[in-house]
C-alpha positions in Angstrom: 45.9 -21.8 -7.9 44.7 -24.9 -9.9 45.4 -24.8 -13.4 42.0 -25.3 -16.0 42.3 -25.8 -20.0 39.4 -24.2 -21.7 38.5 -26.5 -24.7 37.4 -23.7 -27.7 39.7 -23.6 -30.5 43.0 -25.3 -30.1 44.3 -22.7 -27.7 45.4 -24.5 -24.6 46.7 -22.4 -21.2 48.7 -25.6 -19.7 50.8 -27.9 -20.4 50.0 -31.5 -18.8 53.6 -33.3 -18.3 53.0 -33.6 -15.1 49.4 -34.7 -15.4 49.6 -37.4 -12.4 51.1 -35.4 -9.8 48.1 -34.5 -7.9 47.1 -38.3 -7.8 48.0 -40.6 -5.2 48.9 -43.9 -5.8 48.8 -47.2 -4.3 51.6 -48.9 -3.4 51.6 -52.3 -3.3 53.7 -54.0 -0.3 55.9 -56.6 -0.7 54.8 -60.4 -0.5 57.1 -62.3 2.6 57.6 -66.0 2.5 54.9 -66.6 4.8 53.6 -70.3 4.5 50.4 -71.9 3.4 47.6 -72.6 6.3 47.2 -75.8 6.8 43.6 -77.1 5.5 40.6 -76.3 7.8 39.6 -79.9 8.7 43.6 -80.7 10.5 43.8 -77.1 11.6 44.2 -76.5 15.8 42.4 -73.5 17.3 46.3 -71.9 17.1 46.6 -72.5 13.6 42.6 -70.9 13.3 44.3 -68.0 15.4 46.9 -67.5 13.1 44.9 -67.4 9.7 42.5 -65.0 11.2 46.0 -62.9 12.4 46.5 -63.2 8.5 43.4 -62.2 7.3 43.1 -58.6 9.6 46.6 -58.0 7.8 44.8 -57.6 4.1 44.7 -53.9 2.9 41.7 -53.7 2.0 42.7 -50.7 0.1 44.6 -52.9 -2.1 42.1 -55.1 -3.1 39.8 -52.3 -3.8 42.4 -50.2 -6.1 43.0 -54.0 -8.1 39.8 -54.3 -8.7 38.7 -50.6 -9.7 42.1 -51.1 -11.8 40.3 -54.2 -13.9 36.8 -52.6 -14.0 39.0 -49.0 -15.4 40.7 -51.2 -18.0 37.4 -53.3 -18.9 35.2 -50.5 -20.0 37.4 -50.2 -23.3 35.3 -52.9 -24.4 32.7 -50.5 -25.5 34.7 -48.2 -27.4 36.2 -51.3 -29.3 32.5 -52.7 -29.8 31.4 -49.5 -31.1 34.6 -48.3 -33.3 33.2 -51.7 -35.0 29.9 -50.7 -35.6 31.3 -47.6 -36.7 33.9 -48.2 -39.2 33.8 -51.9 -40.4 35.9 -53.6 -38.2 37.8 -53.8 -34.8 40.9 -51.6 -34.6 44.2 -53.6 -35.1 46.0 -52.0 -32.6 44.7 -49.4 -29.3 47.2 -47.2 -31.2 44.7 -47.0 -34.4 41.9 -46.4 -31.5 43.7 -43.3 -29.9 44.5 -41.8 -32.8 41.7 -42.6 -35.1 40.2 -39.8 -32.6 37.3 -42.1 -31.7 38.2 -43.3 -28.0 37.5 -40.4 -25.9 39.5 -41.3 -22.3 42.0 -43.6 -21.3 42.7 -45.6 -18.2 45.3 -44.5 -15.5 47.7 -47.2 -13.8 46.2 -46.7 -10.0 49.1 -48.1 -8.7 51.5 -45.5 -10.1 49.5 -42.8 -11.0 50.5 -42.8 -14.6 48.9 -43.5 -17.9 48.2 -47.6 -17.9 50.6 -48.9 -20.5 49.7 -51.1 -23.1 52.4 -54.2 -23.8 52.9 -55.9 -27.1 55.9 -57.6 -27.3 55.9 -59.6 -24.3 53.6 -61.7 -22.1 51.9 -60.1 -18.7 54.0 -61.3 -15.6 51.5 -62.0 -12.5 54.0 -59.4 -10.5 53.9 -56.6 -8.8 55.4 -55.3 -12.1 53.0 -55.2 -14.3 50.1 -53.7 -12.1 48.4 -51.4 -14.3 49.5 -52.7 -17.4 47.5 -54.4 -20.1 46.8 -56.2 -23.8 44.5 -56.1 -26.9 44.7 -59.3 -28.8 42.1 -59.9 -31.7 41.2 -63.4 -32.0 38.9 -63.1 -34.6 37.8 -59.6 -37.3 36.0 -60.7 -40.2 35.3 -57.7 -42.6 31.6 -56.6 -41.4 29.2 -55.4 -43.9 26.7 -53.5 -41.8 23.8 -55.8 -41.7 22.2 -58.0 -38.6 23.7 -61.4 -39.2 27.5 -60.0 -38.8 27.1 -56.9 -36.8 28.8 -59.0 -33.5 31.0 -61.5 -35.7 34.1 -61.2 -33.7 35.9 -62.1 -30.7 39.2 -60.0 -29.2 41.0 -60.4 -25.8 41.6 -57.9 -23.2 44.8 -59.1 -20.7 45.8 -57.4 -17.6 47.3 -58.5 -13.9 44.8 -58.1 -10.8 44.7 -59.4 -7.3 44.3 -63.1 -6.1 41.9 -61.7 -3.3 41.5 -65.3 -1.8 44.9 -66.4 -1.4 45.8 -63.1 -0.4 42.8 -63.1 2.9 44.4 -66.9 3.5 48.3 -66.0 3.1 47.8 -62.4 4.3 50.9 -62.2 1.8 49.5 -60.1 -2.1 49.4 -62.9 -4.8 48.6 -61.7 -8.4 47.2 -63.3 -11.3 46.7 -63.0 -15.0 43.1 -62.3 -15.9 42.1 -62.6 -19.9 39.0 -61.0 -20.3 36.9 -62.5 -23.3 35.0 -60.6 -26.1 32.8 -62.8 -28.3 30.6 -60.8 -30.0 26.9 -61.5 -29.4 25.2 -65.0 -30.8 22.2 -64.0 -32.5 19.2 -66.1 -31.6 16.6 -66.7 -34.4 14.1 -64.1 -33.1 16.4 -61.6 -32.7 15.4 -59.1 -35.1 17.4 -55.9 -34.5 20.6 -54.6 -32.0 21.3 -51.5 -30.5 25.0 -51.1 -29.1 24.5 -47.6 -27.9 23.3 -46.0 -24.7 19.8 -44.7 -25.3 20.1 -45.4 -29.1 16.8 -45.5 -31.2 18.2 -47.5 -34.0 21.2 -50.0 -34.5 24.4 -48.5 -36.2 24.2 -50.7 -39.1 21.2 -49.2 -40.0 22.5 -46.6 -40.9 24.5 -45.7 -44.6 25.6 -42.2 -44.0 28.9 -42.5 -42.6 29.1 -39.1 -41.0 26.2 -39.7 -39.1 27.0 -43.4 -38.5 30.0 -42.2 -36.8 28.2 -39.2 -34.9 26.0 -41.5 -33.7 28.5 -44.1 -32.5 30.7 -40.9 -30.8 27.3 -39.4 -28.9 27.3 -43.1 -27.8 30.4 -43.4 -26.1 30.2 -39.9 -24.5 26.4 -40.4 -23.1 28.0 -44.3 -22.0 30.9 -42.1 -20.1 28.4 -39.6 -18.9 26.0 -41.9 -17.3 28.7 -44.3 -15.9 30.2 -41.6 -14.0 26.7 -40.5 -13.0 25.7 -43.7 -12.0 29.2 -44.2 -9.7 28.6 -40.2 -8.1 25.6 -41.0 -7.1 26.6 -44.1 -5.3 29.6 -42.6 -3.3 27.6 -39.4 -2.5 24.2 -39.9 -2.1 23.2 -37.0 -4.6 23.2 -36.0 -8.3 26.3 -34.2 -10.2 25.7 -30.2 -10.7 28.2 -30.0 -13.4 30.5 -32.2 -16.1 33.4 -31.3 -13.8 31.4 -33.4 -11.0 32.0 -36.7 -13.0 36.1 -36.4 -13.6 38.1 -38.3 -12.3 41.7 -39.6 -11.3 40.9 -43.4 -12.6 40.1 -41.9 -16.2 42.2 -39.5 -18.5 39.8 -37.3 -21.3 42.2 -37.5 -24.3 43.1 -34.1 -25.1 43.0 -34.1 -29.2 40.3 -36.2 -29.0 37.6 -34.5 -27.1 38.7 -31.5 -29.1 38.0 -33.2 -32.4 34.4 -34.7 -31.0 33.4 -31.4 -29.6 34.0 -29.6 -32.6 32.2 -32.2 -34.5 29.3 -32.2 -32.4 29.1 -28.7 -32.4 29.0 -28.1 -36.5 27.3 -31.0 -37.0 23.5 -29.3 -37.4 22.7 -32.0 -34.4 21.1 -31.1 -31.1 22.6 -33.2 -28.0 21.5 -33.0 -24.6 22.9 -34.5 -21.3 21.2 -33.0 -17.9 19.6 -33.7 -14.7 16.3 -33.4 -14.2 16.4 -32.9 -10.0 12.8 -32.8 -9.1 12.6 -36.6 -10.3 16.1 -37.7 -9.4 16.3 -38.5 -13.5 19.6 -38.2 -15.7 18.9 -37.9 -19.3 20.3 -38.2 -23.0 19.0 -37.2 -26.5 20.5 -36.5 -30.2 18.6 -35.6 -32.7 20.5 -35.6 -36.5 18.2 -33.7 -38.9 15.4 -33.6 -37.2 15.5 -37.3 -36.5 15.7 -39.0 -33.0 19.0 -41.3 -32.7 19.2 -41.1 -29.2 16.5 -40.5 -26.1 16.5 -42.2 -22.7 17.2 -41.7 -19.1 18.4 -43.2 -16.1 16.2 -42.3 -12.7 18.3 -42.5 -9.6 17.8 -41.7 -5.6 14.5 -43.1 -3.2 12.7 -43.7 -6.9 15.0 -46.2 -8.1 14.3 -49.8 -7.5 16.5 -51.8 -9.6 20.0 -52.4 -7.8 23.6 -52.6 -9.4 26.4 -53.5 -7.2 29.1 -51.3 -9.0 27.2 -48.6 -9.9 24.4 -48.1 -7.2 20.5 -48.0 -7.9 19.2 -47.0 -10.8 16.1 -47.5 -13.4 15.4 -46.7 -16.7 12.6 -44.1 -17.1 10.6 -42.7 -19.6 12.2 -39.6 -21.0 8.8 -37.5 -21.7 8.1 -37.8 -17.7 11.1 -35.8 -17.2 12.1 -31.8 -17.5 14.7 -31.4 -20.2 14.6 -27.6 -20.1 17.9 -27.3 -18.6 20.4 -29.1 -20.2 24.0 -29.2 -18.4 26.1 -30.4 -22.0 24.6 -29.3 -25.3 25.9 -29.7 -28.6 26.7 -25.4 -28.7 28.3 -25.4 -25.3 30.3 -28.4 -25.3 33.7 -27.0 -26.9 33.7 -24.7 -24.0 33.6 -26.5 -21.5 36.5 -26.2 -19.0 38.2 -29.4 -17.7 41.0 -28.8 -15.1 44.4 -30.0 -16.3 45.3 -33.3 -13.9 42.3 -35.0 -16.1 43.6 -34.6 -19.3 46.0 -36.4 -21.3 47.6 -36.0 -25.0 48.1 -38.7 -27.4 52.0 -38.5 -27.4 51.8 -39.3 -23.7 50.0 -42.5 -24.0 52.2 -45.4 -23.5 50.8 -47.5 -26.4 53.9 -49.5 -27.8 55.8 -50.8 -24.9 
């Protein structure tokens, strides 16, 4: 019988140490001494043979589970981006992140199954080792004091191990690299006027002086982001629109236990109406917030045979106008959110998040 955790109050029916086993994860097999081919302009129609022997001995798998592994990792970026616009300045740490209650998931090593681990006292190894495992370096976090010409005056690094997908199709033997993914924040051309860093958002954060709803604003953001990602990526792998919230879980993201909690019960006494849904007769998937009687957030993302405008990783999609598009039946509102009901493997708590290996 599988095991659910009903969100309202701080009640919880489970317990989640063993929040991974259900997962399956990929294990990487072990690189041989194998050597080099020898360049394509000397090579003999037996040495072609053999390189092509190499290549049909990839997993595929592999290479897939390395890459979904960086993309996982990667989308932290836009919590970071928006805890700025938020509160002043980047985190120092991912441990101020979590338990600030702002970041609402976190990644899962696909390779083990486990919570991806965050290093800080050592550099990332290209090994086997370190699959999975990553690190936040700030380069640069001026003080920010909510106006255009500073809104994106800072730069951070985000460092994890992937696949050397080339070598590994020439060698047929896994090679792994160290990838540092850049952050600068936007440069600001002269006729740029205004910037909005959340999904659907009606006005830039710095706009706004009341903290509460600054920081309301910048949470909805990150959810409806979440939301329409894993929209976006159902769609792709099954040809058809979510029915539910539970459609969009997944075993490459942890929800943060504490943390929804926290958001949900904000949402929910905040006065504010929030809406995510589907509107099925147009194929449309849809946000809005409104915060005393004002419109923060409103958009929609149009998918199936209507949708023209192709994205690799996420499928076809187009941004549509939202008063097109039925909104009577909202799937997530802001008075049924707390009790919603997320089965246990998805969920995570703050003391199990490796954060200060």
């Amino acid at each position: 019988m599988k095991l659910i955790c009903c969100l309202t109050g701080l009640v919880f029916l489970i317990s989640i140490a063993g929040c991974s086993s259900s997962i399956k994860p990929i294990k990487a097999s072990v690189p041989t001494n194998e050597p080099a081919p020898i360049a394509p302009s000397s090579q003999t129609s037996t040495e072609k043979t053999e390189i092509t022997s190499r290549s049909s001995q990839v997993d595929e798998n592999l290479i897939d589970t390395s890459w979904d592994q960086e993309r996982v990792i990667q989308l932290l970026n836009h919590d970071l981006r928006r805890y700025r616009e938020a509160n002043g300045s980047l985190p120092d740490s991912l441990n101020t992140l979590v338990n600030s209650g702002f970041l609402l998931w976190w990644p899962r090593n696909l390779f083990t199954g486990s919570p991806a681990k965050v290093i800080k006292e050592r550099e990332l190894e290209p090994n086997m080792e370190d699959l999975g495992l990553f690190k936040y370096n700030i380069i640069s976090n001026p003080a920010y004091d909510f106006s255009l010409n500073n809104v994106y005056n800072y730069n951070y690094h985000l460092e994890l191990i992937t696949i050397n997908s080339s070598e590994y199709y020439e060698t047929g033997n896994p090679v792994w690299k160290k990838v540092t993914k850049n952050y600068p924040g936007y440069k600001l051309e002269d006729n740029v006027t205004r910037v909005i860093g959340v999904p659907h958002g009606k006005k830039p954060t710095y706009e706004i002086s009341d903290y509460n709803k600054r920081l309301l604003y910048a949470l909805c953001g990150n959810f409806a982001f979440y939301i329409q990602y894993r929209v976006a990526l159902y769609h792709r792998d099954n040809s058809m629109l979510p029915s539910s919230f539970s459609d969009l879980l997944n075993d490459k993201q942890y929800i943060i236990k504490e943390n929804f909690i926290k958001f949900a019960d904000l949402l929910k006494n905040s006065g504010a109406t929030f809406k995510w849904g589907i509107d099925y007769s147009t194929g449309a998937s849809y946000v809005t917030l409104e915060i005393d009687g004002e419109t923060y957030m409103s958009g929609c993302r149009m998918f199936g045979d209507k949708a023209h405008a192709h994205v690799p990783d996420y499928g076809e999609y187009f941004g549509c106008d939202v008063n097109n598009i039925d909104m009577s039946s909202p799937i997530i509102t802001n008075e049924n959110i707390a009790n919603l009901i997320i089965p246990e493997q998805y969920l995570i708590s703050i003391s199990q998040i490796p954060l200060n290996e």
